[in-house]
N, C-alpha and C positions, 0 to 999 in steps of 0.2 A: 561975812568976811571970808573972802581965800585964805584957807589955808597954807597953800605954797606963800603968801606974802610974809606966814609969819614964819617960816624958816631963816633961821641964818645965810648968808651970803657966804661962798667958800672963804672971802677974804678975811670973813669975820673968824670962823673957824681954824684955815691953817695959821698958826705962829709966824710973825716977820721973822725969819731967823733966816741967816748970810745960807747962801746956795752951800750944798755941804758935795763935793768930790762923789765920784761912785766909790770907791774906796774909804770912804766916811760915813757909808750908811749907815743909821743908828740901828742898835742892838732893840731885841727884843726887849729888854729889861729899860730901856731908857723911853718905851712905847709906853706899854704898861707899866701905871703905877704899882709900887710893891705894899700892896695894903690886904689887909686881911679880908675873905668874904664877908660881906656885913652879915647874911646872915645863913649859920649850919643846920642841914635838915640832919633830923637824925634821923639813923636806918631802924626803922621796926624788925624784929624777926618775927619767921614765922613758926607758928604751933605746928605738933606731927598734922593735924585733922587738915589746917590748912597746905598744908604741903603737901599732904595727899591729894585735896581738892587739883589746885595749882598742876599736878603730877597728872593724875588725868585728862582736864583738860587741854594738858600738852599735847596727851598723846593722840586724844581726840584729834585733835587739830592737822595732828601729823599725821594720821590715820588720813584722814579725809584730802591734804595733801599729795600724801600720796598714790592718794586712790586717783583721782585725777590725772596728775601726770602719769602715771600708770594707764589708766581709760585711754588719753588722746596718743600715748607712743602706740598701744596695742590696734586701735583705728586706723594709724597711720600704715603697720606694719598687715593688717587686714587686707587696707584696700592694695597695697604691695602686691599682696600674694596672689589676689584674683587678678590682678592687670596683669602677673608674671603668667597665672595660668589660662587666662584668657588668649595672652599673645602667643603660649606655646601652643595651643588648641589651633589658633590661625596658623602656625606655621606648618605645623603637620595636620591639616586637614587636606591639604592637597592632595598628599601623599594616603590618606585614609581614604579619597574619592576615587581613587584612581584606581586601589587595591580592590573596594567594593564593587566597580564595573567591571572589573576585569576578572574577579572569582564567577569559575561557572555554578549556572545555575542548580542548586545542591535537589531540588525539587524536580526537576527533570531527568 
């Protein structure tokens, strides 16, 4: 059997209740009924040992975080620096060819 056949139909779902105004939209409190959680977890705490544990692996975590983002900015800033010196290298190489041909010959 399909499942979509056995869902409810919208009409089955929303309420016949008279068209309400935009000005008469119902409150949050008249959406949700006001009943209590069926049922409360209770919170455990933790011992010093596990809260060391817990503290650790934080930092681990955080360590290796940021070791990462740390790796991929300093790659980025790598390849930066050699395109920066690379394109300086082309720009005054002209000017380095032209000084080299034009020193006389120091051997003569």
């Amino acid at each position: 059997m399909n499942n979509n056949q056995e869902l409810p139909l919208l009409t089955e779902v929303v309420e016949d209740t008279p068209a309400r105004r935009f000005d008469e939209l119902p409150v949050l409190l008249e959406i949700i009924p006001d009943e209590p959680p069926a049922q409360t977890k209770t919170v455990r705490t933790l011992n010093a040992d596990e809260m060391h544990l817990l503290l650790d692996k934080l930092a681990v975590h955080l360590e290796t975080v940021f070791t990462s983002k740390l790796n991929q900015q300093l790659e980025v800033m790598q390849r930066l620096a050699v395109d920066m010196a690379v394109s300086q290298f082309k720009a005054e190489l002209p000017q380095l060819l032209h000084e080299a041909l034009n020193k006389p010959d120091e051997n003569s």
